[in-house]
N, C-alpha and C positions, 0 to 999 in steps of 0.2 A: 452601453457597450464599451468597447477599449477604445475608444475613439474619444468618449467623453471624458470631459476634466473633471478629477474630483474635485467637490466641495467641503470643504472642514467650517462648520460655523459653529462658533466659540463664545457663550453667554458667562459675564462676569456678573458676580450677583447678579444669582439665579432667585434667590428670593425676593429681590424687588420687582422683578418681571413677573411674578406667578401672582401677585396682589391682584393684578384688575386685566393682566395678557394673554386668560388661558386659553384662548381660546385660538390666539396667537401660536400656541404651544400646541393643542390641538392638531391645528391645519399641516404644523413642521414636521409632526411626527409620523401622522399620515403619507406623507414624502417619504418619509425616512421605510414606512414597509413596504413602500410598490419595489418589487422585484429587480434585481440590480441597481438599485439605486445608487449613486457613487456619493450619499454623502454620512457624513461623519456628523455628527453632534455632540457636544462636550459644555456639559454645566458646571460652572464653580460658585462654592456659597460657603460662605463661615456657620452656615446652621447643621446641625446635624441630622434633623429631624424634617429637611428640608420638603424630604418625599413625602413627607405626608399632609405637607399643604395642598397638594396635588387633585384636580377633583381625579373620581374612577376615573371614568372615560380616556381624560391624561395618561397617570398612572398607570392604567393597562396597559400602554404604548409604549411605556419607558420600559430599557432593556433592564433595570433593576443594577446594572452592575456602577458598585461603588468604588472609590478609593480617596481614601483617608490619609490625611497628612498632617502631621503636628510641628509643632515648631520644638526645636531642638534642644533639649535639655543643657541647663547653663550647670555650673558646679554648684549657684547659690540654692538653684532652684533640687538638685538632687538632692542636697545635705537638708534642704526643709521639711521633704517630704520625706526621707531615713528619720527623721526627728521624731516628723508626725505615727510615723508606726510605731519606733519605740519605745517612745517615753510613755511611763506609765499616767493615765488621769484618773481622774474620782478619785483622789486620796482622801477626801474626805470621809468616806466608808471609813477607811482604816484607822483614824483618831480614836478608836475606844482599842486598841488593837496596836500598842506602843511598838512591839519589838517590829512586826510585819510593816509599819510606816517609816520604821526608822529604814528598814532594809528598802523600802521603794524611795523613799528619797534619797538614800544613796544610790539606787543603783541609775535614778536621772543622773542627779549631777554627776555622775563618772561621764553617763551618755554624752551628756552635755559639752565635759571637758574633752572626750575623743576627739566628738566629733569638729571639734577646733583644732584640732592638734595638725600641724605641717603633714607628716606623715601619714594622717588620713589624706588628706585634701590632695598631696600629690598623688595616694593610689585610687582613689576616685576620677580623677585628671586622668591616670595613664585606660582609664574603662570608661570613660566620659562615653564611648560612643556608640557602648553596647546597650547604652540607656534609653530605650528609644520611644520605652511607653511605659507606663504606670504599672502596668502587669510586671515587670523585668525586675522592678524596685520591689515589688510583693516576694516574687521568686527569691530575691538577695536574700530579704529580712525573713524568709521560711529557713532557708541553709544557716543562716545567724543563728535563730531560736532554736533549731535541733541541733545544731553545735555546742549552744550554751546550755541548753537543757540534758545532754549528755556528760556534762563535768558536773558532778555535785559537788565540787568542792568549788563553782566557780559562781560568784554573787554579782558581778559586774562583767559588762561585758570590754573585751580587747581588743590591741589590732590584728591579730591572729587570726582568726575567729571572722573578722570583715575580709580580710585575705584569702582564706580558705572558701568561702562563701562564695568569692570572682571566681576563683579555680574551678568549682561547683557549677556555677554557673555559665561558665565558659566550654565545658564538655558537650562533645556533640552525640548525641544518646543514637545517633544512627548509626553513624562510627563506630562508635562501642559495640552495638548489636553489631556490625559485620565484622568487626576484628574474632568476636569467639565461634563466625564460624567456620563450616568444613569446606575443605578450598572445592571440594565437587559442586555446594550449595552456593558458592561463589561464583562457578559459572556458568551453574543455570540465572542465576541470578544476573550474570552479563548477556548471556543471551537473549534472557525478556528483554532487560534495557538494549541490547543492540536491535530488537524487534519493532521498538518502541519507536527506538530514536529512525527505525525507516520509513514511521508510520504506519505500519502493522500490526492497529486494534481491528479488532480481539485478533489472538493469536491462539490454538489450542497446540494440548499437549506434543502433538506430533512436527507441528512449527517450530516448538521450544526444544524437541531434541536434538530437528534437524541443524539447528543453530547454533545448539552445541556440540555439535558430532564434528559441525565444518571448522568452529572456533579451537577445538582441540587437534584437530589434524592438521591445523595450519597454524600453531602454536607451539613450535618445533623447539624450542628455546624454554618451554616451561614442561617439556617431558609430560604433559597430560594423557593419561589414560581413556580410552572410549568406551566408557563402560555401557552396557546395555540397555535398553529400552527401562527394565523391572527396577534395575540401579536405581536410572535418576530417577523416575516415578515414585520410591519411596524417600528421597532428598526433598 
C-alpha cells in the first residue's frame, strides 16, 4: 500500500550471480509478482546474451525489458570503422584484370588520403554525436555509395560527397512527411495527439472529430474552418 516504502535493488554483474544464485533469483522475482509489490529490480552485465543464461522458470519471471548502452564513439574509432566499409579488399581477384586493379587501388589510397585530411576530421568532430551505433556509420556509407554511384564521371571518392551524406542523414523523415501535408490533415492529426497526450486510448472517430471541432473554434488566430463530419473522415 502507500504507506509502504519502496524498495529499488540494484545487481551489478548480473552474470556472475546467475552462475550458481538462481535460485536466489528465483525467490526475488517471485516478490517481485505478488500484487503491489513496491519493488523495483534492475540488472547490469557487459554480456549481451545475458538472458539466456537464465534457467525457464527464471526467465519466465523476468519482465524481458532491455536497455542497451554503448560507450561512445571517439573520432579514432568512427574513421576506422568509415575505413572498414570502404576500402575495397580481395584485390587479389583482380591481378589478371590490370586496368579494374589499377582503378581499386586508386580509388583506396584517395580513401585513405581523405580520410586523414584536417577537413574530414573536423566535419566528423562537428557530427561526432550523431554516431551513436554502428547502424548510423552503415546509413553514412549508403548516402556516400548512391552519391558516388550517381556521377559517372567520379572514380574517387570526396569531401562533398561525405558532406552531403551528414545532410542526408541528419533529415528528419517525419518532418518531411508532415511539411507536404494538408493543414486539415494536420489537425486531425493534433487532435489524435492532443487525445493521446490526455491519455485517451483508444479514441474513435467521433472523439477525434469532437477534438477537432473544439480545437478549431478556439483557434481564433488561425481562422480554421469546421468542416463537417464526411470532410474529415475522408482526410
Amino acid at each position: 500500500n502507500k504507506s509502504e516504502e519502496p524498495i529499488f535493488i540494484l545487481f551489478d554483474e548480473f552474470d556472475l550471480l546467475i552462475q550458481d544464485r538462481q535460485m536466489l533469483l528465483y525467490t526475488t522475482f517471485e516478490l517481485l509478482q505478488a500484487d503491489n509489490s513496491p519493488m523495483l529490480f534492475l540488472a547490469m552485465s557487459c554480456r549481451l546474451n545475458v538472458l539466456d543464461l537464465l534457467e525457464k522458470r527464471v526467465k519466465s519471471r523476468f519482465s524481458q525489458r532491455q536497455v542497451l548502452f554503448f560507450r561512445p564513439f571517439t573520432i579514432d574509432s568512427i574513421v576506422a570503422i568509415i575505413k572498414s566499409l570502404l576500402l575495397l579488399d580481395n584485390l587479389k581477384d583482380l591481378e589478371f584484370f590490370q586496368t579494374w586493379l589499377t582503378i581499386a587501388n586508386n580509388f583506396n589510397d584517395n580513401t585513405k588520403i581523405l580520410l586523414k585530411d584536417n577537413k574530414f576530421l573536423d566535419l566528423i568532430n562537428n557530427y561526432c554525436q550523431i554516431f551513436t551505433n554502428v547502424r548510423t556509420l552503415h546509413n553514412l556509407i549508403k548516402y556516400i555509395i548512391i552519391d558516388f554511384c550517381s556521377d559517372k564521371d567520379a572514380d574517387v571518392l570526396n569531401f562533398g560527397q561525405f558532406k552531403f551524406a551528414l545532410e542526408k542523414l541528419l533529415i528528419d523523415c517525419e518532418l518531411q512527411l508532415l511539411k507536404d501535408l494538408p493543414f486539415l490533415d494536420l489537425a486531425v492529426l493534433f487532435s489524435m495527439w492532443n487525445l493521446e497526450r490526455q491519455n485517451i486510448i483508444p479514441y474513435t472517430f467521433e472523439m477525434i472529430y469532437e477534438e477537432y471541432r473544439r480545437f478549431a473554434t478556439n483557434s481564433a488566430n488561425l481562422n480554421l474552418s469546421v468542416f463537417k463530419r464526411s470532410t474529415l473522415l475522408k482526410s
